[in-house]
C-alpha positions as CSV (number, residue, x, y, z in Angstrom):
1,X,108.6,56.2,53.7
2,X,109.0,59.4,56.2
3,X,111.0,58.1,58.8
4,X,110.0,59.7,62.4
5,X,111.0,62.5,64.4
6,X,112.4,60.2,67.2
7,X,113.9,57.9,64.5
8,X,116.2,60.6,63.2
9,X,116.7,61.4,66.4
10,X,118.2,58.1,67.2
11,X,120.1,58.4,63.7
12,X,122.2,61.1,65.3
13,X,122.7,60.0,68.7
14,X,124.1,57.0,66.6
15,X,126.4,59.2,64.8
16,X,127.1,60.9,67.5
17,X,128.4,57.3,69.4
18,X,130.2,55.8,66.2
19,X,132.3,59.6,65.8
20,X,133.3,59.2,69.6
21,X,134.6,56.3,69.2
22,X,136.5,57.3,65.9
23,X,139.2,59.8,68.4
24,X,140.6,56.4,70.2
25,X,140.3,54.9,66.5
26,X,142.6,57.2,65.2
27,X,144.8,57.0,67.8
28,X,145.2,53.2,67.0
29,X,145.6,54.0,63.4
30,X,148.2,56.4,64.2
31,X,150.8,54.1,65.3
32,X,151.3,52.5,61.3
33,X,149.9,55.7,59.7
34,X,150.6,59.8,59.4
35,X,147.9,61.7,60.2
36,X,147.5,63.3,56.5
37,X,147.3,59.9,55.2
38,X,144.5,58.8,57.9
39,X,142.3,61.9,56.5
40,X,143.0,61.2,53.0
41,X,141.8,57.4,53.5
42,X,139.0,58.1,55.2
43,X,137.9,60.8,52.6
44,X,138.5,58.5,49.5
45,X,137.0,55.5,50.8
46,X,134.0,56.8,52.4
47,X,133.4,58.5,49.0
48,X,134.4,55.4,47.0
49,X,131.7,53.1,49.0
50,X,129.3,55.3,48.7
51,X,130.0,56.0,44.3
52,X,127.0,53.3,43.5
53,X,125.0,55.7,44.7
54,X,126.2,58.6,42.4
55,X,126.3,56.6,39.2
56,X,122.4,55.7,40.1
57,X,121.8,59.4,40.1
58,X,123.7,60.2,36.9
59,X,121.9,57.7,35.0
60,X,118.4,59.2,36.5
61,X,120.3,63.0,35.4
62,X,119.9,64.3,38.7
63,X,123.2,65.4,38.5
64,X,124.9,68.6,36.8
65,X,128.2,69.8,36.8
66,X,126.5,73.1,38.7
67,X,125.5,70.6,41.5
68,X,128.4,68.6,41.8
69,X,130.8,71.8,41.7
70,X,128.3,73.2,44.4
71,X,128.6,69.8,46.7
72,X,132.3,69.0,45.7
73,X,133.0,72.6,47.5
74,X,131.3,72.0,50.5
75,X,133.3,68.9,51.1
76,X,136.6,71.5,50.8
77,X,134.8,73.7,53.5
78,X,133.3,70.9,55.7
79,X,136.2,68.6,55.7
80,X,139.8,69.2,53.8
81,X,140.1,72.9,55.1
82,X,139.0,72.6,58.7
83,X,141.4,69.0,59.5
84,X,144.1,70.6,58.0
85,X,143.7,73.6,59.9
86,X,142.7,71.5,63.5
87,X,145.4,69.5,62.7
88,X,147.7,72.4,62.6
89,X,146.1,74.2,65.5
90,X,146.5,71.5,67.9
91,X,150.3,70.7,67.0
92,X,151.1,74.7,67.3
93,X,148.6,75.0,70.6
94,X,147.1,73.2,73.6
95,X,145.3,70.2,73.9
96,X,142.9,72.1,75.9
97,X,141.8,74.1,73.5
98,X,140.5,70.8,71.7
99,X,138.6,70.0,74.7
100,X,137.3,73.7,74.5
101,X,136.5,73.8,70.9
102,X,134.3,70.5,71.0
103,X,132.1,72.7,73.3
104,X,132.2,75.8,70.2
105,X,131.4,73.9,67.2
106,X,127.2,72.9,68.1
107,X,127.0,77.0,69.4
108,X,128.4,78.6,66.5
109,X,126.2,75.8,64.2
110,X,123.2,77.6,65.9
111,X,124.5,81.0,65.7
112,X,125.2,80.8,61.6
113,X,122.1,78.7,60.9
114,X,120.0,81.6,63.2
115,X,121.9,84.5,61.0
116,X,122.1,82.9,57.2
117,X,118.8,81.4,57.2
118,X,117.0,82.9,60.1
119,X,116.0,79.9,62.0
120,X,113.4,80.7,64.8
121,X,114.8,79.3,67.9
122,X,113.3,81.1,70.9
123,X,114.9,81.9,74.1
124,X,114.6,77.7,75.3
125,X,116.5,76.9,72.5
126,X,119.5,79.2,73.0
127,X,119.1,78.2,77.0
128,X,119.6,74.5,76.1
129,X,122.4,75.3,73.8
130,X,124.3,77.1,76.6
131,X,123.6,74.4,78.9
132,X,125.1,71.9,76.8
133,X,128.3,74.1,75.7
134,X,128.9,74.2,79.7
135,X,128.2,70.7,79.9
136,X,130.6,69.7,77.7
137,X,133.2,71.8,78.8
138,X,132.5,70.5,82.6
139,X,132.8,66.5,81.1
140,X,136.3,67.7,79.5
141,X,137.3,68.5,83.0
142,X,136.9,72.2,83.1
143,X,140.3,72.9,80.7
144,X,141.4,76.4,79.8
145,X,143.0,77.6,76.7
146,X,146.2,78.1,75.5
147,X,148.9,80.9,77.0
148,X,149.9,83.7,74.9
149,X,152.6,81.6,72.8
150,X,149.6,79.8,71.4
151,X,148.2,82.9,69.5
152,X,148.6,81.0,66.1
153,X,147.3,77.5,67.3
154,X,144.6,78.8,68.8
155,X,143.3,81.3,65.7
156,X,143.6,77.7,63.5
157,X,141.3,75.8,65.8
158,X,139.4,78.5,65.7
159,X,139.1,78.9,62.4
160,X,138.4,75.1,62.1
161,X,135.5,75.1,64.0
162,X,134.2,78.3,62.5
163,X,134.5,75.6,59.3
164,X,132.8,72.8,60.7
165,X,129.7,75.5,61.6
166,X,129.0,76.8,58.3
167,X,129.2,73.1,57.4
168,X,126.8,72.0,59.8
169,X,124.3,74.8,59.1
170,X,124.2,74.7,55.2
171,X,124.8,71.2,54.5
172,X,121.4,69.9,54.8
173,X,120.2,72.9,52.6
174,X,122.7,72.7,50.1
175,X,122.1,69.2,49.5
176,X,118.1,68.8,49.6
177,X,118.2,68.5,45.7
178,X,120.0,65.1,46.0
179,X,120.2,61.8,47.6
180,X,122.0,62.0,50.9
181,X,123.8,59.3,49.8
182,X,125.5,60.2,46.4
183,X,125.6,64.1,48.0
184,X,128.2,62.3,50.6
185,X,129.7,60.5,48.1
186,X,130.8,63.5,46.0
187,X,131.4,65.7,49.5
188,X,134.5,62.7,50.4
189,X,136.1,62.3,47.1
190,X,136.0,65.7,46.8
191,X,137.8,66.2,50.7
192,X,140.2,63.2,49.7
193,X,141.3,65.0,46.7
194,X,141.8,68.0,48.0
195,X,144.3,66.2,50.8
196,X,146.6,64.4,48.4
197,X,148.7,68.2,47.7
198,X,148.5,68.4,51.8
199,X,149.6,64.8,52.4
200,X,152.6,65.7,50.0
201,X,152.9,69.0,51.4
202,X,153.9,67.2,54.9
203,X,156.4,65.2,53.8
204,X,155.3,62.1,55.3
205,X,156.8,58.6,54.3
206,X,154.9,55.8,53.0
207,X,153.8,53.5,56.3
208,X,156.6,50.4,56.1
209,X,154.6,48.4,58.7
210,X,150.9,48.0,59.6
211,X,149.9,46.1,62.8
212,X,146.5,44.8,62.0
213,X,145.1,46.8,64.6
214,X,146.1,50.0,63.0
215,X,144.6,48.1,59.5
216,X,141.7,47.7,61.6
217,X,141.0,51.1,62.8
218,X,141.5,53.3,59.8
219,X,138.5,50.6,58.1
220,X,136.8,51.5,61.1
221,X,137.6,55.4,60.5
222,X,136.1,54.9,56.7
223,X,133.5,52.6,56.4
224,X,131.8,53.7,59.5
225,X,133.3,57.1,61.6
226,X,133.1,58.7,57.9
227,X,130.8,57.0,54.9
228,X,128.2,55.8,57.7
229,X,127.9,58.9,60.3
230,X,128.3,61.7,57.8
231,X,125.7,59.8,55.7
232,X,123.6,59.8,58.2
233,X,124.3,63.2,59.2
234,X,123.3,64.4,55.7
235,X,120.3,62.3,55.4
236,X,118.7,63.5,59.1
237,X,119.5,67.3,57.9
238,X,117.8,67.2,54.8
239,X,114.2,66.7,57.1
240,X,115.5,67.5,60.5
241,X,116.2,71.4,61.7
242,X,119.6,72.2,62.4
243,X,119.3,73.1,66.2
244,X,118.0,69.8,67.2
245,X,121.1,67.9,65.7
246,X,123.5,70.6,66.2
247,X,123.0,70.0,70.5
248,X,123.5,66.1,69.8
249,X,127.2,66.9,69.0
250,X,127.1,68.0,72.7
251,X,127.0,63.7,73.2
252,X,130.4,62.7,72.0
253,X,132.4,64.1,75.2
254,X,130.2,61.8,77.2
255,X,130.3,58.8,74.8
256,X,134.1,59.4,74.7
257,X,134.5,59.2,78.5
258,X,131.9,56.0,78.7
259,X,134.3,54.4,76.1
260,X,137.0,55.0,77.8
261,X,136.2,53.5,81.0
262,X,134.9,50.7,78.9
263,X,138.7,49.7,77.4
264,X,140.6,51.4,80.7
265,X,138.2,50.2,83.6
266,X,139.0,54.1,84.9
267,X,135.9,55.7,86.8
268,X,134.7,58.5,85.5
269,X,135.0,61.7,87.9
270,X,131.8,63.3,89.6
271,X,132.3,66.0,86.7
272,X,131.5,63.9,84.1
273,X,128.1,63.0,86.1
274,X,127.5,66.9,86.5
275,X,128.6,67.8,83.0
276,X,126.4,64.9,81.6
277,X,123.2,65.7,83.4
278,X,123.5,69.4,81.8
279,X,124.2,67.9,78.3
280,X,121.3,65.3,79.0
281,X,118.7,68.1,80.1
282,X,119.5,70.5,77.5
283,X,119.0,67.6,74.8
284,X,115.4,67.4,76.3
285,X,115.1,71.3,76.4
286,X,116.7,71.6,72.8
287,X,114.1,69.2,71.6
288,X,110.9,71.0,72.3
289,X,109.6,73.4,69.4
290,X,107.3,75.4,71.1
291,X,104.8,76.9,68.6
292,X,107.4,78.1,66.0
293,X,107.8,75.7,63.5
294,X,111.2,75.5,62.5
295,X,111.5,75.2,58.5
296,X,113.5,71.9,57.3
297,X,115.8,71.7,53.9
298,X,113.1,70.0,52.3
299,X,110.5,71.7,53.3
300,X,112.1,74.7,52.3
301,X,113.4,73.0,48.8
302,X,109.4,71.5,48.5
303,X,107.9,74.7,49.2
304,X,110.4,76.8,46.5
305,X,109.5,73.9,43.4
Protein backbone atom coordinates (compact mmCIF):
# COMPACT_ATOMS: atom_id res chain seq x y z
CA UNK A 1 0.00 0.00 0.00
CA UNK A 2 1.44 3.56 -1.13
CA UNK A 3 1.34 5.44 1.90
CA UNK A 4 0.42 9.35 1.21
CA UNK A 5 2.15 12.43 0.49
CA UNK A 6 0.94 13.99 3.92
CA UNK A 7 1.51 10.60 5.61
CA UNK A 8 5.23 10.70 4.99
CA UNK A 9 5.06 13.94 5.68
CA UNK A 10 3.95 13.36 9.23
CA UNK A 11 6.63 10.41 9.26
CA UNK A 12 9.25 13.01 9.31
CA UNK A 13 7.97 15.64 11.39
CA UNK A 14 7.83 12.53 13.83
CA UNK A 15 11.36 11.96 13.35
CA UNK A 16 12.10 15.12 13.41
CA UNK A 17 10.22 15.33 17.28
CA UNK A 18 11.76 11.90 18.55
CA UNK A 19 15.62 13.26 17.32
CA UNK A 20 14.98 16.53 19.41
CA UNK A 21 14.29 15.02 22.06
CA UNK A 22 17.38 12.47 21.78
CA UNK A 23 20.00 15.96 22.62
CA UNK A 24 18.44 16.12 26.33
CA UNK A 25 18.54 12.15 26.11
CA UNK A 26 21.97 12.03 25.69
CA UNK A 27 22.67 14.41 28.11
CA UNK A 28 20.97 12.06 30.71
CA UNK A 29 22.86 9.14 29.32
CA UNK A 30 25.95 11.07 29.74
CA UNK A 31 26.15 11.14 33.40
CA UNK A 32 26.83 6.87 33.66
CA UNK A 33 28.24 6.74 29.98
CA UNK A 34 31.36 8.26 27.66
CA UNK A 35 30.17 9.70 24.74
CA UNK A 36 32.06 7.03 22.29
CA UNK A 37 30.22 4.37 24.10
CA UNK A 38 26.72 6.27 23.77
CA UNK A 39 27.38 6.23 19.73
CA UNK A 40 28.56 2.79 19.66
CA UNK A 41 25.25 1.56 21.61
CA UNK A 42 23.12 3.29 19.70
CA UNK A 43 24.67 2.05 16.40
CA UNK A 44 24.74 -1.70 17.43
CA UNK A 45 21.48 -1.84 18.86
CA UNK A 46 19.51 0.00 16.45
CA UNK A 47 21.14 -2.29 13.85
CA UNK A 48 20.66 -5.47 16.00
CA UNK A 49 16.71 -4.72 16.35
CA UNK A 50 16.32 -4.12 13.21
CA UNK A 51 18.68 -7.75 11.88
CA UNK A 52 15.10 -9.76 11.40
CA UNK A 53 14.65 -7.72 8.81
CA UNK A 54 18.03 -8.47 6.97
CA UNK A 55 17.97 -12.26 7.43
CA UNK A 56 14.18 -11.94 5.68
CA UNK A 57 15.96 -10.45 2.77
CA UNK A 58 18.84 -12.86 2.55
CA UNK A 59 16.69 -15.77 2.47
CA UNK A 60 14.51 -13.91 -0.43
CA UNK A 61 18.50 -13.17 -2.04
CA UNK A 62 17.95 -9.66 -2.28
CA UNK A 63 21.11 -9.21 -0.78
CA UNK A 64 24.81 -9.28 -2.37
CA UNK A 65 27.98 -8.62 -0.93
CA UNK A 66 28.10 -5.56 -3.73
CA UNK A 67 24.92 -4.16 -1.89
CA UNK A 68 25.84 -4.68 1.51
CA UNK A 69 29.52 -3.23 0.93
CA UNK A 70 27.60 -0.31 -0.88
CA UNK A 71 25.09 0.30 2.32
CA UNK A 72 27.67 -0.80 5.03
CA UNK A 73 29.71 2.42 3.61
CA UNK A 74 27.16 4.81 3.73
CA UNK A 75 26.66 4.02 7.37
CA UNK A 76 30.69 5.06 7.82
CA UNK A 77 29.86 8.34 5.79
CA UNK A 78 26.34 9.05 7.33
CA UNK A 79 27.14 8.21 10.88
CA UNK A 80 30.74 6.91 12.32
CA UNK A 81 32.73 9.67 10.47
CA UNK A 82 30.68 12.70 10.95
CA UNK A 83 30.00 11.94 15.25
CA UNK A 84 33.42 11.39 15.57
CA UNK A 85 34.28 14.48 13.77
CA UNK A 86 31.18 16.68 15.59
CA UNK A 87 32.20 15.21 18.50
CA UNK A 88 35.64 16.43 18.10
CA UNK A 89 34.67 19.82 16.63
CA UNK A 90 32.53 20.83 19.52
CA UNK A 91 35.14 19.84 22.31
CA UNK A 92 38.04 21.81 20.26
CA UNK A 93 35.33 24.85 19.36
CA UNK A 94 32.24 26.69 20.38
CA UNK A 95 29.01 25.66 21.28
CA UNK A 96 27.74 28.18 18.98
CA UNK A 97 28.88 26.77 16.24
CA UNK A 98 26.56 23.70 16.98
CA UNK A 99 23.69 25.97 17.17
CA UNK A 100 25.02 27.36 13.67
CA UNK A 101 25.62 24.12 12.00
CA UNK A 102 21.99 22.75 12.80
CA UNK A 103 20.99 25.71 10.53
CA UNK A 104 23.84 24.22 7.63
CA UNK A 105 23.13 20.65 7.46
CA UNK A 106 19.08 20.86 5.57
CA UNK A 107 21.01 23.80 3.07
CA UNK A 108 23.93 21.89 2.06
CA UNK A 109 21.37 18.59 1.79
CA UNK A 110 19.69 20.71 -0.94
CA UNK A 111 22.74 22.03 -2.43
CA UNK A 112 24.43 18.33 -3.09
CA UNK A 113 21.18 16.65 -3.95
CA UNK A 114 20.60 19.98 -6.64
CA UNK A 115 24.41 19.22 -7.95
CA UNK A 116 24.79 15.14 -7.82
CA UNK A 117 21.51 14.44 -9.05
CA UNK A 118 20.10 17.60 -10.50
CA UNK A 119 17.03 17.93 -8.58
CA UNK A 120 14.67 20.69 -10.02
CA UNK A 121 13.83 22.95 -7.20
CA UNK A 122 12.93 26.36 -8.53
CA UNK A 123 13.53 29.67 -7.05
CA UNK A 124 10.40 28.98 -4.11
CA UNK A 125 12.17 26.16 -3.06
CA UNK A 126 15.66 27.68 -2.42
CA UNK A 127 13.47 30.88 -0.82
CA UNK A 128 11.96 28.44 1.66
CA UNK A 129 15.20 26.82 2.34
CA UNK A 130 16.86 30.20 3.26
CA UNK A 131 13.92 31.14 5.28
CA UNK A 132 14.21 28.14 7.41
CA UNK A 133 18.21 28.30 7.68
CA UNK A 134 17.48 31.99 9.23
CA UNK A 135 14.85 30.59 11.17
CA UNK A 136 16.64 28.23 12.82
CA UNK A 137 19.50 30.32 13.50
CA UNK A 138 16.96 33.10 15.06
CA UNK A 139 15.27 30.05 17.55
CA UNK A 140 19.06 29.25 18.58
CA UNK A 141 19.16 32.78 19.74
CA UNK A 142 21.08 34.44 16.93
CA UNK A 143 24.77 32.74 18.07
CA UNK A 144 27.96 33.46 16.23
CA UNK A 145 30.83 31.24 15.56
CA UNK A 146 33.89 30.56 17.04
CA UNK A 147 37.03 33.19 17.46
CA UNK A 148 40.12 32.55 15.63
CA UNK A 149 41.53 29.86 18.22
CA UNK A 150 38.68 27.63 17.01
CA UNK A 151 40.16 27.24 13.38
CA UNK A 152 40.38 23.40 13.91
CA UNK A 153 36.94 22.94 15.81
CA UNK A 154 35.28 24.69 13.49
CA UNK A 155 36.73 22.89 10.03
CA UNK A 156 35.57 19.44 12.04
CA UNK A 157 31.97 20.61 12.47
CA UNK A 158 32.21 21.65 9.26
CA UNK A 159 33.31 18.82 7.85
CA UNK A 160 30.60 16.89 9.87
CA UNK A 161 27.85 18.40 8.48
CA UNK A 162 29.28 18.38 4.95
CA UNK A 163 28.92 14.43 6.05
CA UNK A 164 25.48 14.33 7.21
CA UNK A 165 24.56 16.24 3.53
CA UNK A 166 25.90 13.81 1.28
CA UNK A 167 24.12 11.40 3.60
CA UNK A 168 20.93 12.94 3.46
CA UNK A 169 20.98 13.47 -0.35
CA UNK A 170 22.12 9.95 -1.46
CA UNK A 171 20.66 7.77 1.14
CA UNK A 172 17.27 7.40 -0.24
CA UNK A 173 18.90 6.61 -3.78
CA UNK A 174 21.44 4.43 -2.67
CA UNK A 175 19.07 2.29 -0.81
CA UNK A 176 15.80 2.09 -3.28
CA UNK A 177 17.00 -1.53 -4.18
CA UNK A 178 16.19 -2.70 -0.52
CA UNK A 179 13.85 -2.72 2.26
CA UNK A 180 14.27 0.42 4.32
CA UNK A 181 14.36 -1.59 7.06
CA UNK A 182 17.20 -4.25 6.55
CA UNK A 183 19.09 -1.08 4.50
CA UNK A 184 19.08 0.54 8.21
CA UNK A 185 19.93 -2.47 9.78
CA UNK A 186 23.18 -2.94 7.85
CA UNK A 187 23.82 1.19 7.84
CA UNK A 188 24.06 0.77 12.12
CA UNK A 189 26.03 -2.24 12.54
CA UNK A 190 28.08 -1.11 10.01
CA UNK A 191 28.47 2.65 12.15
CA UNK A 192 28.74 0.61 15.43
CA UNK A 193 31.57 -1.26 14.16
CA UNK A 194 33.30 1.17 12.78
CA UNK A 195 33.24 3.04 16.56
CA UNK A 196 34.61 0.16 18.64
CA UNK A 197 38.65 1.26 17.17
CA UNK A 198 37.29 5.03 18.21
CA UNK A 199 35.76 4.07 21.56
CA UNK A 200 39.28 2.42 22.19
CA UNK A 201 41.06 5.09 20.66
CA UNK A 202 39.55 7.60 23.50
CA UNK A 203 40.58 5.74 26.29
CA UNK A 204 37.40 5.76 28.04
CA UNK A 205 36.77 3.37 31.16
CA UNK A 206 34.08 0.94 31.35
CA UNK A 207 30.86 2.94 33.11
CA UNK A 208 31.18 1.50 37.11
CA UNK A 209 27.68 2.86 37.89
CA UNK A 210 24.38 3.41 35.89
CA UNK A 211 21.49 5.41 37.44
CA UNK A 212 18.44 3.97 35.80
CA UNK A 213 17.84 7.16 34.31
CA UNK A 214 21.02 7.16 32.28
CA UNK A 215 19.87 3.12 31.53
CA UNK A 216 16.82 4.71 30.53
CA UNK A 217 17.98 7.20 28.06
CA UNK A 218 20.60 5.45 25.95
CA UNK A 219 17.33 2.71 25.30
CA UNK A 220 15.66 5.68 24.47
CA UNK A 221 18.74 6.85 22.17
CA UNK A 222 18.61 3.13 20.36
CA UNK A 223 15.35 1.83 20.12
CA UNK A 224 13.72 5.02 19.13
CA UNK A 225 16.27 8.38 18.43
CA UNK A 226 18.26 5.74 16.10
CA UNK A 227 16.53 2.25 14.83
CA UNK A 228 12.94 4.19 14.74
CA UNK A 229 13.74 7.82 13.16
CA UNK A 230 16.58 6.78 10.83
CA UNK A 231 14.16 3.94 9.78
CA UNK A 232 11.84 6.13 9.04
CA UNK A 233 14.00 8.49 7.51
CA UNK A 234 15.13 5.90 5.04
CA UNK A 235 11.72 4.55 4.31
CA UNK A 236 10.15 8.38 3.51
CA UNK A 237 13.37 8.93 1.13
CA UNK A 238 12.99 6.06 -0.84
CA UNK A 239 9.40 7.77 -2.30
CA UNK A 240 9.74 11.21 -0.97
CA UNK A 241 12.16 14.01 -2.71
CA UNK A 242 14.89 15.10 -0.79
CA UNK A 243 14.00 18.97 -0.51
CA UNK A 244 10.76 18.34 1.19
CA UNK A 245 12.44 16.29 4.10
CA UNK A 246 15.67 18.02 4.05
CA UNK A 247 13.52 21.67 5.34
CA UNK A 248 11.81 19.29 8.16
CA UNK A 249 15.28 19.06 9.85
CA UNK A 250 14.67 22.88 10.21
CA UNK A 251 11.83 21.49 13.19
CA UNK A 252 14.14 20.05 15.73
CA UNK A 253 15.47 23.65 17.07
CA UNK A 254 11.81 24.37 17.77
CA UNK A 255 10.84 20.97 19.14
CA UNK A 256 14.03 21.23 21.32
CA UNK A 257 12.98 24.64 22.80
CA UNK A 258 9.11 23.27 23.24
CA UNK A 259 10.73 20.39 25.18
CA UNK A 260 12.60 22.25 27.13
CA UNK A 261 10.06 24.41 28.57
CA UNK A 262 8.05 21.32 28.97
CA UNK A 263 10.77 19.71 31.78
CA UNK A 264 12.12 23.46 32.83
CA UNK A 265 8.69 25.41 32.89
CA UNK A 266 11.29 28.31 31.20
CA UNK A 267 9.34 30.63 28.60
CA UNK A 268 10.48 30.67 25.45
CA UNK A 269 11.89 34.19 24.22
CA UNK A 270 9.93 36.33 21.44
CA UNK A 271 12.86 34.85 19.08
CA UNK A 272 11.82 31.58 19.31
CA UNK A 273 8.17 32.87 18.16
CA UNK A 274 9.89 34.86 15.28
CA UNK A 275 12.40 32.19 14.37
CA UNK A 276 9.47 29.60 14.40
CA UNK A 277 6.96 31.34 12.22
CA UNK A 278 9.95 31.55 9.49
CA UNK A 279 10.72 27.81 9.90
CA UNK A 280 6.75 27.13 9.91
CA UNK A 281 6.18 29.28 6.62
CA UNK A 282 8.99 28.00 4.72
CA UNK A 283 7.83 24.28 5.54
CA UNK A 284 4.56 25.42 3.74
CA UNK A 285 6.57 27.14 0.90
CA UNK A 286 9.13 24.13 0.78
CA UNK A 287 6.14 21.87 0.22
CA UNK A 288 4.68 23.20 -2.93
CA UNK A 289 5.99 21.58 -6.28
CA UNK A 290 4.95 23.90 -8.67
CA UNK A 291 4.81 22.15 -12.14
CA UNK A 292 8.35 20.42 -11.99
CA UNK A 293 7.96 17.22 -10.80
CA UNK A 294 10.72 16.34 -8.66
CA UNK A 295 11.96 12.57 -9.43
CA UNK A 296 11.87 10.16 -6.21
CA UNK A 297 14.51 7.12 -5.52
CA UNK A 298 12.06 4.87 -6.64
CA UNK A 299 10.81 6.41 -9.28
CA UNK A 300 14.07 6.84 -10.47
CA UNK A 301 15.15 2.92 -9.53
CA UNK A 302 11.42 1.93 -11.33
CA UNK A 303 12.05 3.84 -14.29
CA UNK A 304 15.94 2.41 -14.77
CA UNK A 305 14.57 -1.66 -14.38
Amino acid sequence: MRIPKWGLFALLIFANLIWSASFTATGLAAESFSPPLIVMARMVVGGLVLMPFVVRDVRLGVWTWKKALRISLLGLLGFTLPVTMETEGIRASSPALGAVSIALEPLLTLVVSALAFRTPLGPRRWFAMMLAATGAWVVAGCPRPGFAGYLLGDLLMLGAVACYAIYNAISGRLTADVSAASATSIMLLAAGIGCIPLYAWTGHAWPHHVTPVSLWSLVFLAFFATAAAYLIWIFVLQDHDVASAAITLYLQPVFGVLISVVVTGERPSALFYAGGAMILLALFLGQHRGQAKTVTASEMERASM
